[in-house]
DOLO-220817 format. One record per residue (C-alpha): x, y, z; residue number from 0; residue in three letters. Coordinates in nm, 2 decimals. Example, Ala and Ser with C-alpha at 12.3 -4.5 7.8 and 13.67 -1.06 7.14 Angstrom:
<nodes>
<px=1.23 | py=-0.45 | pz=0.78 | nr=0 | rest=ALA>
<px=1.37 | py=-0.11 | pz=0.71 | nr=1 | rest=SER>
</nodes>
This chain:
<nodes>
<px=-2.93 | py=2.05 | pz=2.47 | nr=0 | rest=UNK>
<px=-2.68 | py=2.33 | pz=2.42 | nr=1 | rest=UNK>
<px=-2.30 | py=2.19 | pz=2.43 | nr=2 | rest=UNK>
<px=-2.10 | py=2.41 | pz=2.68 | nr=3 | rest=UNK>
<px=-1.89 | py=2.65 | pz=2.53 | nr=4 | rest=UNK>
<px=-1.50 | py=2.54 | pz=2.56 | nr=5 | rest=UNK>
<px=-1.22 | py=2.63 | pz=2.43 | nr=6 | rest=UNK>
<px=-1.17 | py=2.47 | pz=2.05 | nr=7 | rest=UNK>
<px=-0.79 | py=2.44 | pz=2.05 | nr=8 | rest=UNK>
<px=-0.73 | py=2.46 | pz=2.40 | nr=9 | rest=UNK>
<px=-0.82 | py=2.19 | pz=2.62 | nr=10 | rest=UNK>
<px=-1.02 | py=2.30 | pz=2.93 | nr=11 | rest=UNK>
<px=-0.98 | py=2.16 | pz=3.28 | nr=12 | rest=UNK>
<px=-1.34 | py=2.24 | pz=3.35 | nr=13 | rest=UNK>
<px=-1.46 | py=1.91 | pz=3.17 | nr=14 | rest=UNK>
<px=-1.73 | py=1.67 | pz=3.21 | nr=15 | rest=UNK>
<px=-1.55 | py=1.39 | pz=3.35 | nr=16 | rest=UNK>
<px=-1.62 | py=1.04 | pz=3.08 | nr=17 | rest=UNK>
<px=-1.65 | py=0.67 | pz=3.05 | nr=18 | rest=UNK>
<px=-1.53 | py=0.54 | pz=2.71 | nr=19 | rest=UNK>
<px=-1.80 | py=0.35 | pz=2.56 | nr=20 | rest=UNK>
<px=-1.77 | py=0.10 | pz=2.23 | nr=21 | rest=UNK>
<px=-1.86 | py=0.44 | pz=2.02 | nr=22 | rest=UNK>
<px=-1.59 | py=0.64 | pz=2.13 | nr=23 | rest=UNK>
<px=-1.34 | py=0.33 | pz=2.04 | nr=24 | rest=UNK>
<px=-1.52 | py=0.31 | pz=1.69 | nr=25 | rest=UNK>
<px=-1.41 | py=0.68 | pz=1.63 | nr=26 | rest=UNK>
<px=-1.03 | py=0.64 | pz=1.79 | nr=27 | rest=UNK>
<px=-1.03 | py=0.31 | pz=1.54 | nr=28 | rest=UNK>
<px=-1.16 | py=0.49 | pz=1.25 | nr=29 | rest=UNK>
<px=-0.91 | py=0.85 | pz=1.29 | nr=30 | rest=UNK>
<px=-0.67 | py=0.58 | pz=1.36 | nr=31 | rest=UNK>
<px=-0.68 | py=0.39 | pz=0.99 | nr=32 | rest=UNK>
<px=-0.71 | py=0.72 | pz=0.83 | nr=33 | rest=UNK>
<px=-0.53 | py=0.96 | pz=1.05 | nr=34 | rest=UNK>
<px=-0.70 | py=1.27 | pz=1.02 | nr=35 | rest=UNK>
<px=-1.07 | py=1.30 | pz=0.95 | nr=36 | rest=UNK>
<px=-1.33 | py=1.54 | pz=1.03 | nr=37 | rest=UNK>
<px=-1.64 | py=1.55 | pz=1.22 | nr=38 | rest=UNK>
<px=-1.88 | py=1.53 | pz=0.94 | nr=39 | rest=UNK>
<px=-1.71 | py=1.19 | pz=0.79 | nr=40 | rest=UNK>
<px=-1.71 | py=1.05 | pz=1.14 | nr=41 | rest=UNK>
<px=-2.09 | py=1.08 | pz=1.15 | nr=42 | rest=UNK>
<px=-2.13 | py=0.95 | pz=0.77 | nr=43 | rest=UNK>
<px=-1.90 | py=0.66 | pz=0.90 | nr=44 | rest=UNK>
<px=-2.09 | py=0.60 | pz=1.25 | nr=45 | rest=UNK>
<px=-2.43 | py=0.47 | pz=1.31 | nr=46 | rest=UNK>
<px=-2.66 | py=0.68 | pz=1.54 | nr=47 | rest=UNK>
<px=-2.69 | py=1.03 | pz=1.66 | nr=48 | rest=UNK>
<px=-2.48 | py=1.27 | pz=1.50 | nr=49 | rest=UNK>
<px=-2.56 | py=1.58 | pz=1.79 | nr=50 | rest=UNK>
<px=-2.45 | py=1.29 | pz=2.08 | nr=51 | rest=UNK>
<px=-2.11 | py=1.19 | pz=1.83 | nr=52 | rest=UNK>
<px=-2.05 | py=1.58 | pz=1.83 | nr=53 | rest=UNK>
<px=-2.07 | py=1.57 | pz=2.21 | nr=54 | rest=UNK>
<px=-1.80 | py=1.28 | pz=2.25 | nr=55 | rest=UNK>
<px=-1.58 | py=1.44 | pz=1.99 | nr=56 | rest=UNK>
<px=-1.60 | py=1.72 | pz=2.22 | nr=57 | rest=UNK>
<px=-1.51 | py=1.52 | pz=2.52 | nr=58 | rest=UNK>
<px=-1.26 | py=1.30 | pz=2.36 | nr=59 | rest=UNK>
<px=-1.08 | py=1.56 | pz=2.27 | nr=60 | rest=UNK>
<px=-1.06 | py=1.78 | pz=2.57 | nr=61 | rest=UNK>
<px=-1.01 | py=1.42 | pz=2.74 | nr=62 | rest=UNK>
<px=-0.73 | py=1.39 | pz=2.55 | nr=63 | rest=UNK>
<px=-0.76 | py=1.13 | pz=2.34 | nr=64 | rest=UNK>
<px=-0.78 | py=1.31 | pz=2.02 | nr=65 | rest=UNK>
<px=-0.63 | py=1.55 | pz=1.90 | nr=66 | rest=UNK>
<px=-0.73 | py=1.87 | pz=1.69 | nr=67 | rest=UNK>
<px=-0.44 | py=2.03 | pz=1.49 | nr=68 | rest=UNK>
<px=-0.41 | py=2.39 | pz=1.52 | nr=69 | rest=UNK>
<px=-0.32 | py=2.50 | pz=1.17 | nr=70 | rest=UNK>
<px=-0.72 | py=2.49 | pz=1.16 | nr=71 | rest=UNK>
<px=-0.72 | py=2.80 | pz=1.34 | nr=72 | rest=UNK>
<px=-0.65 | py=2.99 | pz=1.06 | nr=73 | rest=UNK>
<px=-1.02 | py=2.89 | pz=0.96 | nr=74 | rest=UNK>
<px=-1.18 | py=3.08 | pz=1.20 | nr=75 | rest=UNK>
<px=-0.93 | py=3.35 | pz=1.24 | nr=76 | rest=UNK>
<px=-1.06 | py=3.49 | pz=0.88 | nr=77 | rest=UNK>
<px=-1.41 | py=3.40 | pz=1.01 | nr=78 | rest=UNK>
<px=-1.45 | py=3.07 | pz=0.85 | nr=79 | rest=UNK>
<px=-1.69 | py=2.78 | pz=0.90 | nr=80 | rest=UNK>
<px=-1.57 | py=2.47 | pz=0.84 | nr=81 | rest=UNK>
<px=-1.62 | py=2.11 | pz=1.05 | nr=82 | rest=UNK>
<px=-1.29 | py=2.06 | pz=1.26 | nr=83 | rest=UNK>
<px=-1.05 | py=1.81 | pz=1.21 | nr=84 | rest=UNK>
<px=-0.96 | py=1.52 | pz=1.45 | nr=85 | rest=UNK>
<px=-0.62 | py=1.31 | pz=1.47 | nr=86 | rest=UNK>
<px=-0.57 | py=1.11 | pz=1.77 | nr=87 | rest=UNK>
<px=-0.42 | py=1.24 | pz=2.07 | nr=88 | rest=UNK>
<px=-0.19 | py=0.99 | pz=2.30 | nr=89 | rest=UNK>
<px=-0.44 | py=0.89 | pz=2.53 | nr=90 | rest=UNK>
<px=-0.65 | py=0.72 | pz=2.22 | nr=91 | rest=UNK>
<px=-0.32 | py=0.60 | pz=2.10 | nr=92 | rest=UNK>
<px=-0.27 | py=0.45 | pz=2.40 | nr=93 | rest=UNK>
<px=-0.57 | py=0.26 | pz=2.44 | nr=94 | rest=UNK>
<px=-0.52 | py=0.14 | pz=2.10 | nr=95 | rest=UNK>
<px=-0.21 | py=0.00 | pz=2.17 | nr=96 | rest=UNK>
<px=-0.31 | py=-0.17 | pz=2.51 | nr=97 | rest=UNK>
<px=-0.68 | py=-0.32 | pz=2.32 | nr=98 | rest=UNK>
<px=-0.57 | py=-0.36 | pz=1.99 | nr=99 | rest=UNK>
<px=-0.15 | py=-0.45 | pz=2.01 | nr=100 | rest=UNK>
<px=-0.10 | py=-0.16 | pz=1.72 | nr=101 | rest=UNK>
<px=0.29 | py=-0.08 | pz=1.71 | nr=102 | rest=UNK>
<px=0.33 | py=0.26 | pz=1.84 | nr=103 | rest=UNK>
<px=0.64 | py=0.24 | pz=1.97 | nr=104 | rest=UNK>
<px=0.65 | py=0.65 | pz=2.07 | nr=105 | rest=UNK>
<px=0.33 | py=0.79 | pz=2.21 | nr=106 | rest=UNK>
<px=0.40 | py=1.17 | pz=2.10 | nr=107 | rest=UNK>
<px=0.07 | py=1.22 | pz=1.91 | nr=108 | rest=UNK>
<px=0.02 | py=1.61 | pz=1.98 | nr=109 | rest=UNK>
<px=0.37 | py=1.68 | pz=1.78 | nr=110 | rest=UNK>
<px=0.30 | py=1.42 | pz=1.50 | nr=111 | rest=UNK>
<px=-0.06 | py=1.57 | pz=1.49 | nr=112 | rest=UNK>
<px=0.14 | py=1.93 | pz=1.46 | nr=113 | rest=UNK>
<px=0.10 | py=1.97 | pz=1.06 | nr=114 | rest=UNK>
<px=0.10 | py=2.27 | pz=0.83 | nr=115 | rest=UNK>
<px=-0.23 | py=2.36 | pz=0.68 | nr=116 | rest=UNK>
<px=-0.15 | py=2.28 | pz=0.30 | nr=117 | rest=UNK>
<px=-0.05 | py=1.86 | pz=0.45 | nr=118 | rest=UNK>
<px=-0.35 | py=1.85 | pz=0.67 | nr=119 | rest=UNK>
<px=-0.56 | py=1.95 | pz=0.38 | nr=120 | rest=UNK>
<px=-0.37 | py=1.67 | pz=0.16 | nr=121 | rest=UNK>
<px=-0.44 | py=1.42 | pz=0.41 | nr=122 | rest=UNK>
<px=-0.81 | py=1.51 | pz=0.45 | nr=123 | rest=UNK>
<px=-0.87 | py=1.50 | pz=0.01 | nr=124 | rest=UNK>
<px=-0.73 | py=1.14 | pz=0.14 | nr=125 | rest=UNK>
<px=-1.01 | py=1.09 | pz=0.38 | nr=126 | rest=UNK>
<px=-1.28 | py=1.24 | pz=0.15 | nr=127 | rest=UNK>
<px=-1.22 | py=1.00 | pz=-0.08 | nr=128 | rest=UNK>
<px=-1.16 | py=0.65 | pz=0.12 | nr=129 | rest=UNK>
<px=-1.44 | py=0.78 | pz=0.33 | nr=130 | rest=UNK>
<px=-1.64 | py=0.79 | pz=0.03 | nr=131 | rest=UNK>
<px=-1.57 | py=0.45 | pz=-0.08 | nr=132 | rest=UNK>
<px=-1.62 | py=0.27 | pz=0.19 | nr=133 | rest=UNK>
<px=-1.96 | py=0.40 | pz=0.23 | nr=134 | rest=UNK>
<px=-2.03 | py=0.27 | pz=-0.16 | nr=135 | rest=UNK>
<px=-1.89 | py=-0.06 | pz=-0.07 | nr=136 | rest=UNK>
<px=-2.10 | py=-0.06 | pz=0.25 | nr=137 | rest=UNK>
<px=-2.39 | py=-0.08 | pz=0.04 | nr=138 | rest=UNK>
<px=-2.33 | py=-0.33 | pz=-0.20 | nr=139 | rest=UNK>
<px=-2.30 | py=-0.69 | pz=-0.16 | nr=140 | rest=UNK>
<px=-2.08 | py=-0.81 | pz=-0.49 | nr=141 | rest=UNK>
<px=-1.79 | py=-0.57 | pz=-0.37 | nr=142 | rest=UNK>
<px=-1.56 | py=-0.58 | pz=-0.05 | nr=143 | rest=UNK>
<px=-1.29 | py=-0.29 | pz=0.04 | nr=144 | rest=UNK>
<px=-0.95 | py=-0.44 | pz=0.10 | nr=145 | rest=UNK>
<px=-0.70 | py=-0.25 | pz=0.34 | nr=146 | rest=UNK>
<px=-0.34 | py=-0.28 | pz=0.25 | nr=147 | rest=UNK>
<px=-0.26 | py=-0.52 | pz=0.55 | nr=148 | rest=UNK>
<px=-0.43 | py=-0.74 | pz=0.36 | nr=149 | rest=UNK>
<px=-0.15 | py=-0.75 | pz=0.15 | nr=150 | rest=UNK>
<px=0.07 | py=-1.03 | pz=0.31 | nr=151 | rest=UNK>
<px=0.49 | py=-1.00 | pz=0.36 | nr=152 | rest=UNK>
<px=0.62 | py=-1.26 | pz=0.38 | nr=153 | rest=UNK>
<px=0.54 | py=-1.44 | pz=0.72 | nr=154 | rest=UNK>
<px=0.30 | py=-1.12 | pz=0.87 | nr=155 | rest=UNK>
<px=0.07 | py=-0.85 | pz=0.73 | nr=156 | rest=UNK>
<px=0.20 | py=-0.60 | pz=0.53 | nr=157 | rest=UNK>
<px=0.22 | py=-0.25 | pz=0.71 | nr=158 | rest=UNK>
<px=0.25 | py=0.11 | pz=0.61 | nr=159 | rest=UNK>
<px=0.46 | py=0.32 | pz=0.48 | nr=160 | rest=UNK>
<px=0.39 | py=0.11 | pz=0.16 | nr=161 | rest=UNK>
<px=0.70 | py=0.21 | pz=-0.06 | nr=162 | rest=UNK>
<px=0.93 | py=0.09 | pz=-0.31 | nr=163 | rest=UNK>
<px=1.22 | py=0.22 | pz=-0.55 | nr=164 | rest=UNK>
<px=1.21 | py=0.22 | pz=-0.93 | nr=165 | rest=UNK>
<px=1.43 | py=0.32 | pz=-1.27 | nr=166 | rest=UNK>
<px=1.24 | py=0.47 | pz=-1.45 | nr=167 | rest=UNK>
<px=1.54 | py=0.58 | pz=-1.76 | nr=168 | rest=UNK>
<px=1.82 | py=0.84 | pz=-1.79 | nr=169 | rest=UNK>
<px=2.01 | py=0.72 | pz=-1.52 | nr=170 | rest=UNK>
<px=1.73 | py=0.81 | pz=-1.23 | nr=171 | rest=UNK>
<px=1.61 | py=0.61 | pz=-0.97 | nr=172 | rest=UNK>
<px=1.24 | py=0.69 | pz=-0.78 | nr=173 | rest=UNK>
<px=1.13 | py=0.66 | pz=-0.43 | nr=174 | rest=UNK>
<px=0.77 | py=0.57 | pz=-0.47 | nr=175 | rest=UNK>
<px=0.46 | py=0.61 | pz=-0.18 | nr=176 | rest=UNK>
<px=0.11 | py=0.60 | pz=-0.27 | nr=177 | rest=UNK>
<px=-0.10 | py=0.87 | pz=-0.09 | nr=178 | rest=UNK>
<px=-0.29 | py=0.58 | pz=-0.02 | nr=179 | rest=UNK>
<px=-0.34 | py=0.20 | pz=-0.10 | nr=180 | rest=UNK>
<px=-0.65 | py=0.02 | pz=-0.13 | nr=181 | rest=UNK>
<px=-0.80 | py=-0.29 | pz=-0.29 | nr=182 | rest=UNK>
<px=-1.16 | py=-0.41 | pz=-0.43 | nr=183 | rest=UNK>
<px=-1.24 | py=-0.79 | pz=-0.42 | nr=184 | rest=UNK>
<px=-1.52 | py=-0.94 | pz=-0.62 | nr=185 | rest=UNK>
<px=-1.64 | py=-1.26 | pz=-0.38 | nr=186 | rest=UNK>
<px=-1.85 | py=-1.35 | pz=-0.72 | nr=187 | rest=UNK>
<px=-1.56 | py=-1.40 | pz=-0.92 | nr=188 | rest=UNK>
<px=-1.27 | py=-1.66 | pz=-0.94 | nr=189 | rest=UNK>
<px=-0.99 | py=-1.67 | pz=-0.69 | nr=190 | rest=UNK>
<px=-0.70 | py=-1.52 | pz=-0.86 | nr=191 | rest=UNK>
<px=-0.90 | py=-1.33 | pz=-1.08 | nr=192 | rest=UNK>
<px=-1.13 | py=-1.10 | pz=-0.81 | nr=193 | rest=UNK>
<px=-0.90 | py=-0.88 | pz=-0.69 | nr=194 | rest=UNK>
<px=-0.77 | py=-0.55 | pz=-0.78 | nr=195 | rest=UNK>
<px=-0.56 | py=-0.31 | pz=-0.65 | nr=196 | rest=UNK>
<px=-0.57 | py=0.06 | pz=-0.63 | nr=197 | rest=UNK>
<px=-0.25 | py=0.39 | pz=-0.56 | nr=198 | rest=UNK>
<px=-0.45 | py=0.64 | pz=-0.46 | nr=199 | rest=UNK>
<px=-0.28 | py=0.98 | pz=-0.54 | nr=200 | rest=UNK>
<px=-0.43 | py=1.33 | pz=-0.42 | nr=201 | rest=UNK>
<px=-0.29 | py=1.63 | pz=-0.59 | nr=202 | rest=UNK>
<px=-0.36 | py=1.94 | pz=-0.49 | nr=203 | rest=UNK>
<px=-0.19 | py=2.11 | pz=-0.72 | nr=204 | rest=UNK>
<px=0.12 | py=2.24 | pz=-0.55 | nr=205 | rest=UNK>
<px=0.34 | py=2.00 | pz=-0.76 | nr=206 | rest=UNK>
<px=0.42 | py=2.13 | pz=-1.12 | nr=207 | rest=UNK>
<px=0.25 | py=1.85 | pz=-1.39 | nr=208 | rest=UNK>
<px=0.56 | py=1.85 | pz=-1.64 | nr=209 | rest=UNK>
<px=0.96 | py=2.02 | pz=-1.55 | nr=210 | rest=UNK>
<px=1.24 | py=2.00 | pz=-1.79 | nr=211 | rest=UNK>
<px=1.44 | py=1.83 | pz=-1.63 | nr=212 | rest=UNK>
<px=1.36 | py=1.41 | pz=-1.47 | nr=213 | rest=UNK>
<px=1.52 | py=1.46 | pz=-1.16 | nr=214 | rest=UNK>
<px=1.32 | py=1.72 | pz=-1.08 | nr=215 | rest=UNK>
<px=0.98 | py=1.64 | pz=-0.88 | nr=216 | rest=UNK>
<px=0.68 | py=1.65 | pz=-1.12 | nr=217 | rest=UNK>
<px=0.40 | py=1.49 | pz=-1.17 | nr=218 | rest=UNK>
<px=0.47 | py=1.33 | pz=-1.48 | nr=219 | rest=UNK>
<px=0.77 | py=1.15 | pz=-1.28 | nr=220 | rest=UNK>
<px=0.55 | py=1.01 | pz=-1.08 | nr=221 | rest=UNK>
<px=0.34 | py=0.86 | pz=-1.38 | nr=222 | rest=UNK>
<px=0.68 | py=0.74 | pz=-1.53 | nr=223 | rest=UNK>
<px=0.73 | py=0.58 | pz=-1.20 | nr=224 | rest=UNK>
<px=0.44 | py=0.41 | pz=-1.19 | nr=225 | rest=UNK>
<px=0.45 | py=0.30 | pz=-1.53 | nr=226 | rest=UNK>
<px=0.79 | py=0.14 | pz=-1.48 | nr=227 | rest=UNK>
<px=0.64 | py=-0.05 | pz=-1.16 | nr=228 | rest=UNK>
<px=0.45 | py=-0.18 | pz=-1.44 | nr=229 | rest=UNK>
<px=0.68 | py=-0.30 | pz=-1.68 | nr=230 | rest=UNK>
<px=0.93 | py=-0.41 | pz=-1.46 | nr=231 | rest=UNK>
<px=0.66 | py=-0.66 | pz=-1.27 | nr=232 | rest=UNK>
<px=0.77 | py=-0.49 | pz=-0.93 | nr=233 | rest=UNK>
<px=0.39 | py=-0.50 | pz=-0.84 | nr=234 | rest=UNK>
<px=0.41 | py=-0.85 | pz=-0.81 | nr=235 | rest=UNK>
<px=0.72 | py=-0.80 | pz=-0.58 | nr=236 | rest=UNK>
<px=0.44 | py=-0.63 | pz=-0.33 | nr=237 | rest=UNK>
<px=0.24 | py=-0.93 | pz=-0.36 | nr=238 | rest=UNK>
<px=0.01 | py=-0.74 | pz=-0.63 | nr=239 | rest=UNK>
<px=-0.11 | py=-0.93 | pz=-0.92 | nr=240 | rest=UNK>
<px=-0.29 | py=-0.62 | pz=-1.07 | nr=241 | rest=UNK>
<px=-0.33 | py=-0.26 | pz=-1.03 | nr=242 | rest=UNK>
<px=-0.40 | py=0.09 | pz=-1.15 | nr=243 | rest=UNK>
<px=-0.33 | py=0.46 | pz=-0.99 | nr=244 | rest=UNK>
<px=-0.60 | py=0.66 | pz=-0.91 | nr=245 | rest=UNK>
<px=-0.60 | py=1.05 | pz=-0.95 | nr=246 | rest=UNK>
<px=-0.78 | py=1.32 | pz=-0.75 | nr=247 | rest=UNK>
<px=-0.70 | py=1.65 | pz=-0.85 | nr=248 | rest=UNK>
<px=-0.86 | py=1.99 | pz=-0.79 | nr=249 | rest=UNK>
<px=-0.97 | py=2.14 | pz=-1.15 | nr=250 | rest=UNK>
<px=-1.10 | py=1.98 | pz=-1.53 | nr=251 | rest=UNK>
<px=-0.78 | py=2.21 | pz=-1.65 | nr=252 | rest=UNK>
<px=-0.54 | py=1.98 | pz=-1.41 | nr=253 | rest=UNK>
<px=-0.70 | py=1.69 | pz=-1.46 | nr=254 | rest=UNK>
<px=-0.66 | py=1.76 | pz=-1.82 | nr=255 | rest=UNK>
<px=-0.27 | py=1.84 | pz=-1.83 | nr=256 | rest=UNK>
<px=-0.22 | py=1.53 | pz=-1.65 | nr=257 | rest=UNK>
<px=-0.40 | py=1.31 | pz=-1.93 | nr=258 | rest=UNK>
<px=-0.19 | py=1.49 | pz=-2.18 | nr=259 | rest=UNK>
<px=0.14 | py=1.43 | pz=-1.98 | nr=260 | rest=UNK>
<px=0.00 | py=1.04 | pz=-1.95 | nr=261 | rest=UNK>
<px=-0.02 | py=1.05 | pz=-2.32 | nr=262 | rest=UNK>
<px=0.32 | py=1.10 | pz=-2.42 | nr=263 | rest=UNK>
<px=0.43 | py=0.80 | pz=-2.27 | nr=264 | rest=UNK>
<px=0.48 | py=0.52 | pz=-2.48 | nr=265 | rest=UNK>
<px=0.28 | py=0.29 | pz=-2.32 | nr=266 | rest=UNK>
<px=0.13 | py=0.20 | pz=-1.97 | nr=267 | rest=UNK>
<px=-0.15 | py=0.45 | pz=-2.03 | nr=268 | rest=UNK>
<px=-0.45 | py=0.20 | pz=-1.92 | nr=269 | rest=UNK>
<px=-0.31 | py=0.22 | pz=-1.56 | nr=270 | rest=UNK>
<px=-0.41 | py=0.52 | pz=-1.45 | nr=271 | rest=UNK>
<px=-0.75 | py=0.67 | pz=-1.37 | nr=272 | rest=UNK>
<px=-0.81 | py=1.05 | pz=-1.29 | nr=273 | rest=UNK>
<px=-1.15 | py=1.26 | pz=-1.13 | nr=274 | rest=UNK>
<px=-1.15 | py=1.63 | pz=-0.99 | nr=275 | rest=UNK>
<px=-1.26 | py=1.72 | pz=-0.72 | nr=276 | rest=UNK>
<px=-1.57 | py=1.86 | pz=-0.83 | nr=277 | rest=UNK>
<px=-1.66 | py=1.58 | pz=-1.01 | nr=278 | rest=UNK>
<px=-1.60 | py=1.34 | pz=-0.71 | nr=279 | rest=UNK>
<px=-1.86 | py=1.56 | pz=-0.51 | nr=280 | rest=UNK>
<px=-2.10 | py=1.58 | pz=-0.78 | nr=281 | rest=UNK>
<px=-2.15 | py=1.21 | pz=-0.82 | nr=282 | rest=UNK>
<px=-2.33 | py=1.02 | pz=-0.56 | nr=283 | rest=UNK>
<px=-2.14 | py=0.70 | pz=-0.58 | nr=284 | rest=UNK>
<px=-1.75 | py=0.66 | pz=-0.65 | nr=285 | rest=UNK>
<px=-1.79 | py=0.31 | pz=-0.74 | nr=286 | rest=UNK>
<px=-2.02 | py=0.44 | pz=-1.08 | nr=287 | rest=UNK>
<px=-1.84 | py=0.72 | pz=-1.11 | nr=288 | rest=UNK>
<px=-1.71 | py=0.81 | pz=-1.49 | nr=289 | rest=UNK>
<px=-1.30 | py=0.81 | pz=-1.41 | nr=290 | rest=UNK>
<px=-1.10 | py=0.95 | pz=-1.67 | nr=291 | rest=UNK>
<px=-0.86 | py=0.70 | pz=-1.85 | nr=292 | rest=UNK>
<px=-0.52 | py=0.79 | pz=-1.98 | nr=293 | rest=UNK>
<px=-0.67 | py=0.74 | pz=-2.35 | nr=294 | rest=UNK>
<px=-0.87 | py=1.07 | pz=-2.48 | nr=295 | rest=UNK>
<px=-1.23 | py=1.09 | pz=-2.43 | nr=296 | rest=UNK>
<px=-1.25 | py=0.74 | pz=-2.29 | nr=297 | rest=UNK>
<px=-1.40 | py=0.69 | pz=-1.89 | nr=298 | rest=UNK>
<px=-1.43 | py=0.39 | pz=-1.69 | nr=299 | rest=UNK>
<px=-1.61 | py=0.30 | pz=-1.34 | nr=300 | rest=UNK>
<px=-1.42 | py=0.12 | pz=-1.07 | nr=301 | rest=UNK>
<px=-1.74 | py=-0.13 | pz=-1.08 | nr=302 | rest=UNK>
<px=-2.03 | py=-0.24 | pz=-1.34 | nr=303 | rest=UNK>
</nodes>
C-alpha cells in the first residue's frame, strides 16, 4: 500500500488520526536515548515490518510527537536521497515524561530539535556508531552494553551532560564532554574486574588535529585532556575504575594525524582507540573490529 503523499517538513492537518501502540513508544524511547536517529537505524533497532515502522514514523511525526529537523532540507533541495532524521517532538516528550518520570523540565522540543546541518550530522556519526554496537551486543551472550546511568552519583543514577574539568600543563584548565559514554560488562568475569568503560568521540573533521598554541581548541587538547583524566585518577572521581576514548573520524589521513599527535605525548598512549568511518562501515561487527591503538601499527578489538 502506497503511503499518502504529505508534506515532509510541514506537518499536515489532513492526517490519519492514531492510537499509540507499544511500537510507537519503543521508537519515542529509542530517539529519546540517542536523540536524533534516522529511519533506517530505527528499523535495524525494531523488530517487525520495516514498510508498517515507516508508516508510524510518518504518523508520529505529523502527530507531533517527533520531530524532523529541517536543516535536512537541504538534502533534497540539491536533489538528494537520503533516509530522514527523527528527534522527538513535545508530544513524545510528553508522554515520556508522564510514563517514564524523565526530567524534562521544558517541553520546547521543536526549537531544541532546530540544529544546523554540520551538528545534526555530528550527532547522527553518534547514532551510527552506538546503533551499531548495540546490535553486536544484542547478539552475543558474554557481553552486555552499559548506559552511563549506570554509572551511580552518589545517592541516584548518574545523568547527562557527563562532564568534568582537568589541568592538563602550562597553566590551562579543560572543560571535558564525551560525544558519548558507554560501557561493556563481561558477566563471565570477576566483579571488579568485568567492566570497562568507553568516551566515545566523533570527529568530523572540522576541528584542526594540532594548533600552536594550548588554549586553542584542537584535537590534540582533547587527547591531553584525556590523558590527564588519566593520570590524575579523576576517572575514579566519576565512579570509573577503567577506561579508554574511542575515535571515529572521517579519513585513514585523519585517523593517521591523530595517532601521530597521540604519539608525542609522553605517555597515556594505550587509552585511546581510533577507526574511520570507512572502516566502521566496512566491517560487519564493531565488537571485532581492528581499532587503531595510539602505538604504530598495533590494533585491538573491543572484545576476543
Amino acid at each position: 500500500m502506497e503511503f499518502p503523499r504529505l508534506p515532509r517538513f510541514n506537518r499536515s492537518l489532513d492526517i490519519t488520526p492514531m492510537r499509540l501502540t507499544e511500537r510507537d513508544r519503543e521508537i519515542l524511547k529509542h530517539i529519546h536515548r540517542h536523540r536524533f536517529l534516522r529511519s533506517d537505524h530505527l528499523t535495524s533497532l525494531i523488530a517487525g515490518s520495516g514498510q508498517q515502522l515507516l508508516r508510524r514514523l510518518q504518523l508520529l511525526y505529523h502527530h507531533g510527537y517527533l520531530e524532523r529537523p529541517r536543516c535536512q532540507i537541504d538534502y533534497y533541495h540539491r536533489s538528494g536521497s537520503r533516509t530522514i532524521a527523527y528527534g522527538l517532538g513535545n508530544k513524545g516528550a510528553g508522554l515520556l515524561k508522564r510514563e517514564l518520570g524523565l526530567p524534562f523540565h521544558r517541553l520546547d522540543w521543536p526549537t531544541k530539535n532546530r540544529v544546523e546541518r554540520l551538528l545534526l550530522e555530528h550527532a547522527l556519526m553518534v547514532s551510527d556508531f552506538m546503533v551499531r554496537l548495540e546490535l553486536a551486543c544484542r547478539s552475543r551472550k558474554d557481553v552486555r552494553l552499559l548506559d552511563v546511568e549506570e554509572l551511580e552519583s552518589g545517592g541516584g543514577k548518574r545523568r547527562q551532560p557527563f562532564q568534568w574539568k582537568v589541568d592538563i600543563g602550562r597553566g590551562q584548565r579543560c572543560g571535558v564532554i564525551p560525544d558519548r559514554v558507554f560501557g561493556l560488562e563481561f558477566p563471565e568475569k570477576p566483579a571488579g574486574q568485568n567492566r570497562i568503560w568507553y568516551f566515545l568521540e566523533a570527529d568530523r573533521g572540522t576541528m584542526p588535529v594540532t594548533r600552536s598554541r594550548l588554549d586553542q581548541s584542537s584535537y590534540h587538547r582533547k587527547l591531553l585532556a584525556y590523558q590527564a583524566t588519566w593520570t590524575q585518577n579523576l576517572h575514579r572521581q566519576l565512579g570509573i575504575s577503567r577506561f579508554r576514548v574511542l575515535t571515529v573520524t572521517t579519513s585513514a589521513d585523519r585517523l593517521a594525524s591523530m595517532q601521530e599527535a597521540c604519539r608525542s605525548m609522553p605517555r597515556g598512549q594505550g587509552l585511546f582507540l581510533f577507526t574511520d568511518s570507512a572502516s566502521l562501515n566496512a566491517h560487519p561487527n564493531v565488537l571485532t573490529l581492528p581499532f587503531q591503538t595510539g602505538h604504530s601499527g598495533a590494533t585491538t578489538a573491543l572484545i576476543g
